[in-house]
N, C-alpha and C positions, 0 to 999 in steps of 0.2 A: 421254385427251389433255388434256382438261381441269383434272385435275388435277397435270399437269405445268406445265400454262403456270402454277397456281397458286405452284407452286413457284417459276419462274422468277420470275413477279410481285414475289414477295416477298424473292428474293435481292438485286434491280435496286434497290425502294424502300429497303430497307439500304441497298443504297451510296450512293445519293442522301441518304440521312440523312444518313448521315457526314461526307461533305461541306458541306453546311450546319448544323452542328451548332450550337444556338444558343449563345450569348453569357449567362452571368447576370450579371456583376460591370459597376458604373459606380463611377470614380472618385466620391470625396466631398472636397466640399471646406466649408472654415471661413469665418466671417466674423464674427468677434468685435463686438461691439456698442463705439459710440466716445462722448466724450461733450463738449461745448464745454471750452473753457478758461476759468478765471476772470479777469478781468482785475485786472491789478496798476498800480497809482499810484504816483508817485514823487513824494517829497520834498525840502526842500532839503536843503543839506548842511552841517556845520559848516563855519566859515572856513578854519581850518589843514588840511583835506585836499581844499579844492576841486581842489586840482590835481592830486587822482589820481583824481579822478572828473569824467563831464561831466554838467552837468545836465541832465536831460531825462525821458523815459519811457520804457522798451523797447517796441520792436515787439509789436502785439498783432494777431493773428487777428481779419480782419474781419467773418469772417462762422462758423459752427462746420463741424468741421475733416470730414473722410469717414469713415465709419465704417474702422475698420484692417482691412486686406485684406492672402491674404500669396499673391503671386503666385508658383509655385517652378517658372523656368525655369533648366534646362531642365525637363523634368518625367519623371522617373525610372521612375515608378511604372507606365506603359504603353510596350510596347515598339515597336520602329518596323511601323509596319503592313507586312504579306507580301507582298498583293497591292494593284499590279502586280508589286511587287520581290520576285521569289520568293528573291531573295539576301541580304535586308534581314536575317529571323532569324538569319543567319550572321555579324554583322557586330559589333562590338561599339557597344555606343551612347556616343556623346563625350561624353567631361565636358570640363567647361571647365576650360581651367588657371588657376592663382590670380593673382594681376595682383598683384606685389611690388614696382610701383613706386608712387612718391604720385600723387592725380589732379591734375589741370591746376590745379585748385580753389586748391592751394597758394599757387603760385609766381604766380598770380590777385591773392593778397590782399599779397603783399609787395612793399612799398614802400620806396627808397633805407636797406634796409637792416634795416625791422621789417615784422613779419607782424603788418597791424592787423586783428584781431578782433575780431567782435563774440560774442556769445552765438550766435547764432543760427548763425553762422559754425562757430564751435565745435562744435556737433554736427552741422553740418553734414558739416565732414571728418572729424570722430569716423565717421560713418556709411559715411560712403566710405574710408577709409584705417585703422580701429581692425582689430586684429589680431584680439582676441577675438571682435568682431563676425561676422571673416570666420572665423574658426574656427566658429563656432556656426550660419553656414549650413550648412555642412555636415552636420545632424544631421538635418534634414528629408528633405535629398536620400537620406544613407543608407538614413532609414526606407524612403522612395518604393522604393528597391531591395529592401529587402525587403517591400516588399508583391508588387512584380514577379514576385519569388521564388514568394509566397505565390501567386497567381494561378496560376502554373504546376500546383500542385496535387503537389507533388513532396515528399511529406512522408511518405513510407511507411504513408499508413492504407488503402490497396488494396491487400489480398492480393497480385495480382497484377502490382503495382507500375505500377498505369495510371494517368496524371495527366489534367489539364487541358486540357492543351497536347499533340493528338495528335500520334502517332508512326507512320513510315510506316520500317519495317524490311524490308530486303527482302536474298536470297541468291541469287547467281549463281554457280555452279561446274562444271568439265568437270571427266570421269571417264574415264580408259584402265585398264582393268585385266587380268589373264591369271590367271586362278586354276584351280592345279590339283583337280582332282576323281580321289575315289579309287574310285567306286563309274558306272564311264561309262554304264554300263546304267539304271539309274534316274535320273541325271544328266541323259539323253538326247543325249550326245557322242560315241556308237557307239566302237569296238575302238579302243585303242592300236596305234599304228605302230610297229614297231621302230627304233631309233637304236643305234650305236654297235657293241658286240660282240653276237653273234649272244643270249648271256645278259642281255644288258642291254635292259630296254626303258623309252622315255618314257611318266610319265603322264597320262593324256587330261586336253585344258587349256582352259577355258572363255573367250574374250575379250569383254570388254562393254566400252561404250562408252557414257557416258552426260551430258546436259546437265539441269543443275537450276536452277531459277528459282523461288525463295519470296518473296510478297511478304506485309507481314503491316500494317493498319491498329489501333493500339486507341485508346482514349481511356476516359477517366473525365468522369463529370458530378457536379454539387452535390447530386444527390438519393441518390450512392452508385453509380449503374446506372454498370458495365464492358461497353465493348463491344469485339468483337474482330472482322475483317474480314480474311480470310487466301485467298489462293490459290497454289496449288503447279502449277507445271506441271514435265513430266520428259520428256523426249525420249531413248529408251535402243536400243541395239541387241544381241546377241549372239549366238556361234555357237552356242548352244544349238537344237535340230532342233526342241524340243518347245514352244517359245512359238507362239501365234496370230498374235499382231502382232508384226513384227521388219522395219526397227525399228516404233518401241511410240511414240505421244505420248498420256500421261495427265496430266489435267486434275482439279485437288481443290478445290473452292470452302468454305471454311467463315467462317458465321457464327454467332457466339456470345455472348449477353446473360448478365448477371448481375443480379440485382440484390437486395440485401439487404433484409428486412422488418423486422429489430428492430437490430442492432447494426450502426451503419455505416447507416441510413438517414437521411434529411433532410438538408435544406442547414447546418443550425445546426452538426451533428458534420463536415459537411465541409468548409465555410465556414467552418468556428472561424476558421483560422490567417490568412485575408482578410479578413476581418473583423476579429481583433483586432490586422492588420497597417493596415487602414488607421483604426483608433484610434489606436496606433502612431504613425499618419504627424502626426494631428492633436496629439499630445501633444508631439512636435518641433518642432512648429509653436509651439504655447505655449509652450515651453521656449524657444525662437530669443527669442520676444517678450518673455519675462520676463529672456533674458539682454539683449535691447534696454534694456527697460526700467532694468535696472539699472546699464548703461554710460554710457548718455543721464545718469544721475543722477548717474553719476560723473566725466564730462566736466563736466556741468556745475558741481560742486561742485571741481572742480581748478579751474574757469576763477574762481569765484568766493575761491579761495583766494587764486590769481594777485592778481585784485586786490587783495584785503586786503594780502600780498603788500608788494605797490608802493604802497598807499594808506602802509600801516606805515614803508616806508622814507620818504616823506615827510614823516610827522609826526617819524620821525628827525631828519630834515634840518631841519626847522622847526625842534626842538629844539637843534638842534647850531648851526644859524645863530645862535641866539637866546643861544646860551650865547657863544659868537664874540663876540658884540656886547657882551656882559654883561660878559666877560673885557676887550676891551679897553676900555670905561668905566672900569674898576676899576681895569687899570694904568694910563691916564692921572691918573684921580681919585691913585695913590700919586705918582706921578713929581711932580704937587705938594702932595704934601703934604696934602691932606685925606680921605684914605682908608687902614686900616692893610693893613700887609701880608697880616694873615690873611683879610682881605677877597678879595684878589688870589690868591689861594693854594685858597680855597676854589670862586672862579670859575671857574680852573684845571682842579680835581679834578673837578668837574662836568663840562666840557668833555672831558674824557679817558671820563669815566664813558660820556655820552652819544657819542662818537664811536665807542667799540666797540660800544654799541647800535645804531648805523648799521649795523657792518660784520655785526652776526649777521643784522639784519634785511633788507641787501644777500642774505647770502647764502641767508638761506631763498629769495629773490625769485626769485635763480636757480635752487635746486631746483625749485619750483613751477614755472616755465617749464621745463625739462627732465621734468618730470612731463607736463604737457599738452600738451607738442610731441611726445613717444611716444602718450601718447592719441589725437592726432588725425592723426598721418599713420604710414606703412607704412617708412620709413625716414627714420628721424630724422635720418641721418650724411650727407641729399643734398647734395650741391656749394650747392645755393642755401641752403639750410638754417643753412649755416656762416655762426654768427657774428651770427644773425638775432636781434633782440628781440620777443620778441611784446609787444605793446600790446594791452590789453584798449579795447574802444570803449561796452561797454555800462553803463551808469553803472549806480550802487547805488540802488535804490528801494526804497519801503517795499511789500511787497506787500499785496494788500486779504485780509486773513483772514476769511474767511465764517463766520458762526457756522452751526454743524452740531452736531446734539447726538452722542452717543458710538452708538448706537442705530441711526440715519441711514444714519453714516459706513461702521459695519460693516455694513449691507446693502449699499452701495453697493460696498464693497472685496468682499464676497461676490461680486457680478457682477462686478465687473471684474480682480481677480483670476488671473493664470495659473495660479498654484497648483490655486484650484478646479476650473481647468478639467481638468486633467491629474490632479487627484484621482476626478476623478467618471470619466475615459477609462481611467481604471485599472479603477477599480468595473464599467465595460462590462463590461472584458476579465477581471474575475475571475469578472463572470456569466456570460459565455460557456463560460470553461472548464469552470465545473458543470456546465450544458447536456449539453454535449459529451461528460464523463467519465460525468456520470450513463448516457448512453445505451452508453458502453462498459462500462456493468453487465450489459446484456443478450444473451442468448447471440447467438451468429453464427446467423441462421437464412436460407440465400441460395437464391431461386428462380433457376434456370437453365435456361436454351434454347439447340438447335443446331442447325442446319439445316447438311447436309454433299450438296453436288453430286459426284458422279463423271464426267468422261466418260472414253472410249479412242477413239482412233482408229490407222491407221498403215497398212502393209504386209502383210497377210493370204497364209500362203502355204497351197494346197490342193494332195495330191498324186495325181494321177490314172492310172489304169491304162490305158496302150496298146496291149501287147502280150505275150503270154504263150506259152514254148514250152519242150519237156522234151532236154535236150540231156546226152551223156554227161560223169558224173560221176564220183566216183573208181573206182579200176580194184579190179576183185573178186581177192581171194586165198583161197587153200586153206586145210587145216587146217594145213598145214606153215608155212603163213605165207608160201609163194609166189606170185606174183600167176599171176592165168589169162591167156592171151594171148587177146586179143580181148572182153573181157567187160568189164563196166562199169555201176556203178550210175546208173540214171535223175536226173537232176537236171531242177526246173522254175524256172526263168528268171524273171521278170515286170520288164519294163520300164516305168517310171512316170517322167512328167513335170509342175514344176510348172505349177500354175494361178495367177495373181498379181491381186490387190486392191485398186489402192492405195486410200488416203484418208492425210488429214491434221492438224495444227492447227484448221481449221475443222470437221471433222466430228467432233472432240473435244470444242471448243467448244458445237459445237451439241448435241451428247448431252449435254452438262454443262449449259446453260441450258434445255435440253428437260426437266428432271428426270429421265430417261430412267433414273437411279442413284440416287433419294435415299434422305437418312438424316437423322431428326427425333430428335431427343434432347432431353430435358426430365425437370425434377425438382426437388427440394429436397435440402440438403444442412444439416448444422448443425454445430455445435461448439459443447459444452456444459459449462463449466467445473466443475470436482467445487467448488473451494472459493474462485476468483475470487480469490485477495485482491491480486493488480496492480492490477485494474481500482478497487478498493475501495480501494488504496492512492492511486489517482490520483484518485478523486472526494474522496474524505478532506484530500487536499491542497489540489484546487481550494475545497474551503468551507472551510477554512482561512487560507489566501492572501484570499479574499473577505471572511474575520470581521476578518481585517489590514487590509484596505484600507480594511474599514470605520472603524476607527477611528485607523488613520492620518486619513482624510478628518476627522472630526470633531478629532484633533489639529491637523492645518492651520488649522481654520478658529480653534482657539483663538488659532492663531500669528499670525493676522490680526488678530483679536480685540487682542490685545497691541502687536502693531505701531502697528494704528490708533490706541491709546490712547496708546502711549508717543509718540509721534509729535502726537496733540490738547495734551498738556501738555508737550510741548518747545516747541510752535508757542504755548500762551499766554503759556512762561514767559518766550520770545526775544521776544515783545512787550513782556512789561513788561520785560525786562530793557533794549529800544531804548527806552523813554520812560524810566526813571530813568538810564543813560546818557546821553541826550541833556541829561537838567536839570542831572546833576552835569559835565559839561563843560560848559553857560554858568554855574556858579555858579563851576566851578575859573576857567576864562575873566576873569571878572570879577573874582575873588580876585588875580589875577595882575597883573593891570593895575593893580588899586590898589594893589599892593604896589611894583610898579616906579615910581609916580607917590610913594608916602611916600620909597621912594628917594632921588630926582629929589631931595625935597624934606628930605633930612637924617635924617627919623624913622624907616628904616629899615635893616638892614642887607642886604648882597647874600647873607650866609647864608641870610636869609627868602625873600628874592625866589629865591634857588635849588631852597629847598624848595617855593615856590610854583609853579616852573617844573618842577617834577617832578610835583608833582599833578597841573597841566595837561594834559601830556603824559602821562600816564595815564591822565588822564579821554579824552581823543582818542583813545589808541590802542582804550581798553574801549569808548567807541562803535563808531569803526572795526568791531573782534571782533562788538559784540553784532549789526550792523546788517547784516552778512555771514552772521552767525549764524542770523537771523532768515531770511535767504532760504535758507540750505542747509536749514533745519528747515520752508520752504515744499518743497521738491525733496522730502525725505524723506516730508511727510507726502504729497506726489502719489503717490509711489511707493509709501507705504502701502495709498493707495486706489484703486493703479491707473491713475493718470490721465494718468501721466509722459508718455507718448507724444498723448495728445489735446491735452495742456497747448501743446504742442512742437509739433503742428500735424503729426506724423512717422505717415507709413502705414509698414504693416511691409512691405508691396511694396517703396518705396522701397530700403528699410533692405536687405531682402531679393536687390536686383539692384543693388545701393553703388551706386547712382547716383538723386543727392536734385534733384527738379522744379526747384525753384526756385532765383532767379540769388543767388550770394555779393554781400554789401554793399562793395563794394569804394569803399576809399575814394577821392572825389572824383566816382563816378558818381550819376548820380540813386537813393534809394532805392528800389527794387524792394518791398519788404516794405509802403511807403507805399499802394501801388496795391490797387486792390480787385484778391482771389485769386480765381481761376477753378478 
């Protein structure tokens, strides 16, 4: 008896396993390293374009910015817990739909009629209303699905097709059947009865009747081990004389281990696909960030176009007023007499020349504003929209160029870098797959166990003898084949009645957890491949795929290499290029004035002073260029090194859930950006 309850012992701790089977996988998450901002100084500005810039400083970070964190709700990548909601696995998990209106932020900053902007404003809506931005969330979320995926363990490397995520299959079915038997004696359905013409007889017909119930548990774990948890029960009945129990309830318990020793063991070959899924998730992650990074640079170098832009169109208008003035001196100077007509004529031609320069430089002003009113909101066609002028608010400054030698710069772009990151999350996952394929080199070698319960219980029928007596049987005849009158063969009788049994489901049961029936199975099994070469195709690959990523990574980092340098001598040459612009518009400045003062004074002519007033106006516009120049070649070299988002005070949370902390400068309120940040 004792070793029955052993049996039973160990069918119960099975099922109890099962049920609390443990958990291996936790989410991972990123947290990329951040680094202060430089700060930037501003300068003054020449005379003829004070009026498309204000003088001042831009807002600067008071204190350094949080390291970048990338919060991704909802969060894709676990699904909604079972219990208590046993309904929850059935349900699908919400995504959020895409919000294609602009935010409030907008229609915030405009004012009787212009949308005043600052920079900081500027990537601000860039973050919450930029298309590609919100396209590029989406690439994190998908991966988180497929790790989801991958977690489930659904990936065909169990023989038997058992995942992660167990499965509880079960069968319910009724049976009516009537099957004829041609043999009723060994059948045990005793003599056919006659039907129909006295030649004709039915043949003996079996009726059963029967209810099935299979229920089947299995699941897969990370170290390879299948397990399987199945009971059958069958409640049957039939007219058959010769069963014991009728009806019959039998009870089949089995459980069944697997578990591989060489091919298909360890977490690493089963865990590949979760593991290089949530690399996966982190490489979407930097990828989101680097396409941050490089929208932020591109907002902000539209917004700095803008002004150029409109600083340009006013050095036009300087220009154009200035020729205005020049032209009508010059026809008054002829109307008396002391100025010739080609004087007047050449005023003229200049004034034409310069006035279609107005109108090309009008009109780029308007492309650039149609350029960064799609950059920073989700519908550029909105009712408020129409007819709106953006007004840049952040004046042109000089910013502070750090000396960094070339050495420095590429370590630092090394760590902050998205690329790197995503080159090295690659290198994981091409080490993983070697892992993985090397171990499907080795044969399938799988130990397995089964421990199989039987019970029966049901209706037991016994047939017992009552009565026994010899009574006449058929009548005797002669040799003629006439019968004898009065004669008769002995016939003996026996009377039997049944005896009845019952029992049940519970005395089924209990035979079945009793061991009362068992059956232990165990063994090894293997599969031995004559000449492998899938398996050796597939490891061949993965160190292949790995010797690529290797030197893809080392080509990245040369592209950084490159970057950060073409970007160190753009950034010295837009320096000297704003200090020798700056000298040669006060030296054309001052050439100008003295030539309209020899004017003034006879020893000139207005052909000079035109040409004078061309140089001018050149030299202002090529400052203007260089000193604009100069801060998109600061944007690029951030972006070179990385910094874009630290510079910009911008977490990729933020960026990540389009809704940016901090309040829009909206003009006429107190500055917000003023206050110490929390």
């Amino acid at each position: 008896m004792s070793g029955r309850l052993r049996y039973a012992a160990t069918a119960l701790l099975t099922a109890i396993s099962l049920v609390f089977s443990p958990g291996y996988l936790e989410a991972q998450g990123t947290q990329p390293q951040g680094a202060p901002a430089p700060a930037a100084q501003a300068q003054g500005t020449p005379p003829q374009i004070q009026q498309a810039m204000t003088n001042g400083q831009p807002n600067q970070p008071q204190q350094p910015p949080p390291p970048r964190t990338l919060n991704l709700s909802p969060d894709f990548s676990n699904g909604p817990r079972w219990f208590p909601n046993l309904t929850a696995p059935y349900r699908q998990i919400p995504a959020p739909q895409p919000i294609l209106v602009n935010s409030p932020r907008v229609d915030q900053l405009i004012q009787s009629g212009k949308l005043n902007l600052s920079l900081e404003d500027a990537i601000s809506l860039g973050l919450e209303n930029n298309l590609g931005i919100a396209v590029s969330r989406y690439t994190p979320w998908l991966d988180e699905a497929s790790l989801l995926y991958a977690k489930s363990g659904i990936n065909g490397r169990f023989p038997l097709g058992y995942d992660f995520d167990p499965v509880l299959t079960g069968t319910f079915s009724l049976a009516q059947t009537a099957t004829p038997v041609n043999n009723p004696f060994l059948a045990g359905v005793g003599a056919s009865t006659a039907t129909g013409t006295p030649t004709q007889t039915a043949a003996p017909t079996v009726y059963a009747h029967s209810f099935v119930a299979n229920t089947q548990y299995t699941q897969g774990f990370a170290t390879g081990t299948q397990l399987l948890l199945g009971i059958a029960t069958t409640r049957s009945s039939s007219s058959l004389t010769t069963n014991l129990f009728d009806p019959a309830v039998q009870t089949t318990l089995t459980a069944e281990l697997i578990q591989p020793l060489l091919n298909g063991f360890g977490r690493t070959v089963n865990d590949r696909y979760i593991i290089e899924a949530k690399n996966t998730v982190k490489v979407g992650e930097s990828i989101f960030a680097q396409q941050l990074i490089t929208t932020v640079t591109q907002i902000a170098t539209d917004y700095w176009e803008l002004v150029f832009a409109r600083g340009n169109v006013t050095v036009e208008q300087t220009a154009v007023a200035a020729d205005q003035q020049l032209y009508d001196n010059n026809k008054k100077q002829l109307e008396i007499g002391t100025m010739a007509p080609l004087d007047v004529i050449t005023a003229q031609s200049q004034l034409a020349t310069d006035q279609q320069a107005l109108v090309q430089a009008q009109t780029t002003q308007l492309l650039d504003e149609t350029t960064l009113l799609v950059a920073i909101t989700k519908n550029p066609l909105a009712a408020t929209l129409t007819g709106v002028e953006i007004v840049p608010t952040t004046p042109i400054f000089d910013p502070v160029i750090e000396n960094i030698s070339l050495e420095d710069a590429v370590k630092e772009a090394w760590q902050k870098r998205p690329e790197i990151e995503q080159a090295n999350l690659n290198l994981k996952n091409a080490g993983v797959e070697i892992q993985a394929t090397r171990n499907l080199l080795l044969p399938a070698v799988n130990l397995f166990g089964e421990f199989q319960g039987i019970g029966i219980a049901g209706v037991e029928k016994k047939s017992e003898v009552t009565s026994s007596e010899i009574i006449a049987g058929s009548q005797i005849v002669n040799a003629a084949g006439v019968p004898i009158a009065g004669e008769f063969l002995p016939t003996t009788v026996t009377a039997t009645a049944p005896v009845i049994f019952p029992s049940g489901l519970g005395s089924d049961l209990s035979s079945l957890f009793g061991a009362n029936y068992p059956a232990l199975i165990g063994g090894v099994n293997f599969t031995l491949p004559i000449r492998n070469r899938a398996a050796q195709a597939l490891n061949a690959t993965a160190q292949l795929n790995q010797r690529e990523q290797l030197v893809q990574f080392e080509q990245t980092r040369n592209s950084i290499v490159l970057n950060v340098r073409q970007a160190l001598i753009v950034l010295e040459q837009d320096r000297a290029a704003v200090a020798s612009a700056g000298e040669a518009r006060i030296l054309a400045q001052e050439s100008y004035d003295d030539e309209v003062k020899r004017l003034q004074l006879g020893s000139s002519t207005a052909f000079t002073v035109t040409q004078k007033q061309q140089l001018l106006v050149a030299a202002e516009g090529t400052e203007l260029r260089d000193r604009v120049n100069l801060i998109e070649a600061e944007l690029n070299f951030n972006q070179a090194m990385g910094r874009t988002l630290d510079v910009h005070n911008i977490t990729v949370a933020d960026a990540m859930g389009g809704n940016v902390t901090h309040q829009p400068n909206i003009p006429g309120s107190p500055d917000v950006d003023s206050k110490p940040k929390q």
